[in-house]
VOLUM-440667 format. One record per residue: residue in three letters; x, y, z of N, C-alpha, C in turn. Coordinates in steps of 0.1 Angstrom, whole numbers, plus 5000, padded with zeros to 4 digits. Example, Ala and Ser with C-alpha at 12.3 -4.5 7.8 and 13.67 -1.06 7.14 Angstrom:
BEGIN
Ala513249435078512349555078513249675078;Ser512849785071513749895071512950005079;
//
This chain:
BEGIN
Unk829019964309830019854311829419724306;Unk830319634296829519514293830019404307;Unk829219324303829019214315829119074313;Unk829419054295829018944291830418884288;Unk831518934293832918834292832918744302;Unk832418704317832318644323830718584325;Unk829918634315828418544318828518434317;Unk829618384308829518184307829918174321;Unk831218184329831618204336830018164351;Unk829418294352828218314358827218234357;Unk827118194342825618064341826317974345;Unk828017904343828417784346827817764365;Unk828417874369828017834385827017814385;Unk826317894384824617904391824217814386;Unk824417744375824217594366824417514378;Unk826017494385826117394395825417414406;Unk824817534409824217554426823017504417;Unk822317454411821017414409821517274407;Unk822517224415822717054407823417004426;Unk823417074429824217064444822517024456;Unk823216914465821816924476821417044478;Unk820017074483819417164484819817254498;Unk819817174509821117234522822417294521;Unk822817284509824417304502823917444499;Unk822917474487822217604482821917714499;Unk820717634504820617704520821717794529;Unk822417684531823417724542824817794530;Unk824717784518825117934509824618064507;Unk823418034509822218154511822018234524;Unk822218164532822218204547823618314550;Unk824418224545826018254548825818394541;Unk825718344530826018494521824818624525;Unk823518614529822518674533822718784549;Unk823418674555824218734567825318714572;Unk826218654565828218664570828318784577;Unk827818894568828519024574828819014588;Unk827918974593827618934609829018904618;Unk829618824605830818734615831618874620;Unk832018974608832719104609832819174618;Unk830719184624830719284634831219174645;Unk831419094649831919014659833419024660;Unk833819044649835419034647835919194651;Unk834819284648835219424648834819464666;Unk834219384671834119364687835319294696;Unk835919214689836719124699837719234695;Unk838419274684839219384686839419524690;Unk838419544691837619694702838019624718;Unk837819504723837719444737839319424738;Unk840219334731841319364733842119494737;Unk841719614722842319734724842519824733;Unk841319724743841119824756842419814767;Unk843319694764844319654770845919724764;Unk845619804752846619834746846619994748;Unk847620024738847920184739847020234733;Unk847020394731845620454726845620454712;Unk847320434704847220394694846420284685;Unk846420164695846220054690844620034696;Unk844020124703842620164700842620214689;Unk843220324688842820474676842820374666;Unk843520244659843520164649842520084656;Unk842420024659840719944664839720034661;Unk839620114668838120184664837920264647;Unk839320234644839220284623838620124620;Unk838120004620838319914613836119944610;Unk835719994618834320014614834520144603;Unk835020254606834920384600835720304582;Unk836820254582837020194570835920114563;Unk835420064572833819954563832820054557;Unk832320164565831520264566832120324549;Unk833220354547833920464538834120374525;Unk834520254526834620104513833120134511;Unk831620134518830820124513830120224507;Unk830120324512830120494503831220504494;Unk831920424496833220444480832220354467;Unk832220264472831620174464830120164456;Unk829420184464827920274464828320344451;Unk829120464453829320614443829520514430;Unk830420414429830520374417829720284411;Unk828820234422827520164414826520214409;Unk826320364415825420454410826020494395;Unk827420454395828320554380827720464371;Unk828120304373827820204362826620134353;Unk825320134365824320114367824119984361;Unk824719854358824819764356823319664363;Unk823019574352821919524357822119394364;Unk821519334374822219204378821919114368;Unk822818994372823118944360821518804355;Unk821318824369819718754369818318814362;Unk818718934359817819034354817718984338;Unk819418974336819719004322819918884313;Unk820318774325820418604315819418554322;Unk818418574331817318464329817518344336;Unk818318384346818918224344818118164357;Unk818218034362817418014377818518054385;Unk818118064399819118134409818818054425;Unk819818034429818918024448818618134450;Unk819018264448818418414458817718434445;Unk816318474450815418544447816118664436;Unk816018704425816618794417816118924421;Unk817119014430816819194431816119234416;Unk814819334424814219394411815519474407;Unk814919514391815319614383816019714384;Unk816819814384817519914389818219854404;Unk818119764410818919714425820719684416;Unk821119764412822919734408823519684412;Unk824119604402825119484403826819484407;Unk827119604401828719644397829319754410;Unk829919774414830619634420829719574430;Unk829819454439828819394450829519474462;Unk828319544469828619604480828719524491;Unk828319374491828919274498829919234501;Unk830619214488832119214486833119294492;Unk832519414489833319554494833119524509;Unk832419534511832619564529833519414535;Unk832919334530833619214535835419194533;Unk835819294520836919294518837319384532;Unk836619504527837519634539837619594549;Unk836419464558836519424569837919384573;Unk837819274560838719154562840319244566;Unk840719354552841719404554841719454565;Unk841119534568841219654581841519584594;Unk840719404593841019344608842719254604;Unk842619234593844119204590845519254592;Unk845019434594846219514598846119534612;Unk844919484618845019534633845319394643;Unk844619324639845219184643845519044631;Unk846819024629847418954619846418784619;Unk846418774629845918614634844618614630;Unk843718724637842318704634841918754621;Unk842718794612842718854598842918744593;Unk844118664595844318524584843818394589;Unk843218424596842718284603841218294597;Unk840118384604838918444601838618554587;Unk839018634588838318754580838718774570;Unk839418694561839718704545839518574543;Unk839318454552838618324545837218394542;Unk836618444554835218464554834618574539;Unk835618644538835518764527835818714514;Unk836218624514836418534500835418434500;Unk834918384514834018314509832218384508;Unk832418514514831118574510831218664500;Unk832418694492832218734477832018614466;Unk832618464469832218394460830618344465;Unk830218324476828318324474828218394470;Unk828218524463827318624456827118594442;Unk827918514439827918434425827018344427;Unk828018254440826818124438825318134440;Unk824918264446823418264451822818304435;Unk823618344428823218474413822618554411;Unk823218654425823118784424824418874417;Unk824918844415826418914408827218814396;Unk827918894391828718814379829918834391;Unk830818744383831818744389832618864392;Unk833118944381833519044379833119164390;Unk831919174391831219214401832019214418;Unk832219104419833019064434834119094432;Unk834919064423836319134421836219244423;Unk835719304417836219464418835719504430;Unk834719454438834219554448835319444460;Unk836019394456837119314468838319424469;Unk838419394458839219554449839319644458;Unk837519724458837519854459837519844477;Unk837119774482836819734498838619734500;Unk839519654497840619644502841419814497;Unk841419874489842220014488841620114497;Unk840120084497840020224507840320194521;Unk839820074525839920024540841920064540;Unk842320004533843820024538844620154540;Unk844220274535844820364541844320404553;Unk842620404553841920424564842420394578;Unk843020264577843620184592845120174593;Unk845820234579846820244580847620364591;Unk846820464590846820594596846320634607;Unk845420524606844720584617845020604637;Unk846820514635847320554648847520694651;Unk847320804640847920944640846521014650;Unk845520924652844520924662844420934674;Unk845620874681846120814694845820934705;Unk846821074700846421184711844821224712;Unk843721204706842321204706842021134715;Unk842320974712842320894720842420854736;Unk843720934737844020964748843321024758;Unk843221144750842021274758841021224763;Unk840121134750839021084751839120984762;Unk840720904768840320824781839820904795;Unk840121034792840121104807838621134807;Unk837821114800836221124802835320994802;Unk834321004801833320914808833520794800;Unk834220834787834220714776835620624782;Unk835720664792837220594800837020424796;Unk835820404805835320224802835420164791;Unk835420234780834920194764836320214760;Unk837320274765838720254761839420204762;Unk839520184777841020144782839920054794;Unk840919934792840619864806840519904815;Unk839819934832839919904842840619844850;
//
């Protein structure tokens, strides 16, 4: 796959993150280094809610991790297909993050991916903490992966792409889960389901 229709594109940024205060670079580094973080918090407050709802609306709560889990083995498979080099490898360019050795693949950013699947997956199960939280946050830790220059752009797109199609059938369905669910309140996992 070529890579070089968006490299102006890629040096332009990473041009600006070397022209920005140096705390600006940081706390994009940080962000993008560990955001994921905000997800697993988001994929907890809606596990703690669900406990108040039907088993359905567990059986869709507890898909919004198995959708992340499945975006990132989707995504993975295709980075192994492309083998694309990052784009730090290939233009030379300066970077805030440290440039991944050699063979570490670029196409699509598995960052992106999961951040997308999050974002969707918590978007279908709660509307508010999806548009408020988890697709600001997924848009803004697909665009640090540029600005740190670890990825071309192209890169985050597609793995936003590939994170949003698989996550959405996954959670789409996943109320067809509910009679499991159910069963599973009559056992010791009672606490972890359903309110008390």
């Amino acid at each position: 796959m070529t890579s070089q229709f968006d490299a102006g594109l890629y040096t332009w940024i990473t041009d600006l993150a070397q022209r920005v205060p140096r705390p600006v670079d940081t706390l994009i580094r940080v962000g993008s280094d560990y955001g994921l973080a905000v997800f697993a918090v988001l994929m907890l407050i809606i596990w703690w809610r669900a406990r108040r709802g039907s088993a359905a609306r567990m059986a869709t709560a507890l898909s919004v991790p198995i959708a992340v889990v499945v975006a990132y083995a989707v995504n993975d498979v295709i980075k192994m297909i492309f083998d694309e080099q990052r784009p730090c490898q290939t233009l030379h360019t300066v970077t805030v993050e440290t440039c991944p050795a050699p063979g570490d693949w670029s196409f699509p950013s598995n960052h992106a991916a999961i951040a997308a699947a999050a974002a969707v997956a918590i978007l279908l199960v709660d509307r508010r903490l999806g548009l408020m939280i988890a697709v600001p946050a997924a848009l803004l830790m697909a665009a640090s992966r540029v600005w740190i220059g670890v990825h071309y752009p192209h890169d985050v797109l597609v793995g936003v792409v590939v994170g949003a199609l698989v996550a959405w059938p996954v959670v789409h369905h996943a109320h067809r889960a509910a009679p499991v669910v159910e069963r599973l309140r009559g056992t010791r996992l009672r606490p972890l389901l359903r309110a008390v």
